[in-house]
N, C-alpha and C positions, 0 to 999 in steps of 0.2 A: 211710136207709130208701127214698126215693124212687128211689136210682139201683139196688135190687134188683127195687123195681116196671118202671123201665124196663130192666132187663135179661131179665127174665120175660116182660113184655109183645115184645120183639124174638126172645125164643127162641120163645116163641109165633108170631109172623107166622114165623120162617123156616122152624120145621116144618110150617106150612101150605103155606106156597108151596113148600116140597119137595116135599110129596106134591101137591098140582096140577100141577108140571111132572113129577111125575111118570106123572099120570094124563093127560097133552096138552097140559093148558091153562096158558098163558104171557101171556094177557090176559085180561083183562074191559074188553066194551066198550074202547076203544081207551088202556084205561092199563094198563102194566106193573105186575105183577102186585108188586112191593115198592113200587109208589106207593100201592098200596090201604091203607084203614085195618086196622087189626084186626079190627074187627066185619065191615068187607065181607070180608074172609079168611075170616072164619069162616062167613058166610052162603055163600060161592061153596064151601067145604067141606062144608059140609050139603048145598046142593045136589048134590053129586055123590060123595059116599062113597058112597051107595046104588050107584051105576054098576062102581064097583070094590072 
């Protein structure tokens, strides 16, 4: 059971970070955007769906 949560939780962050390198952005503040947690993934996605 836990290794389908982390596998969930990583398909999750990489379809975030697709669509922000897909939309520009390749940092926040000065960390690479697969160093972020999930939750700031999903915060800096909020932030900016509205734009695209």
């Amino acid at each position: 059971m836990p290794n389908r949560l982390r596998l969930a939780i990583e398909q999750r962050k990489n379809f975030l970070i697709t669509c922000l390198i897909e939309w520009g952005i390749y940092k926040k503040e000065d960390k690479q955007l697969y160093k972020l947690t999930l939750s700031e993934l999903e915060a800096e996605y909020q932030l900016n769906k509205s734009d695209h």
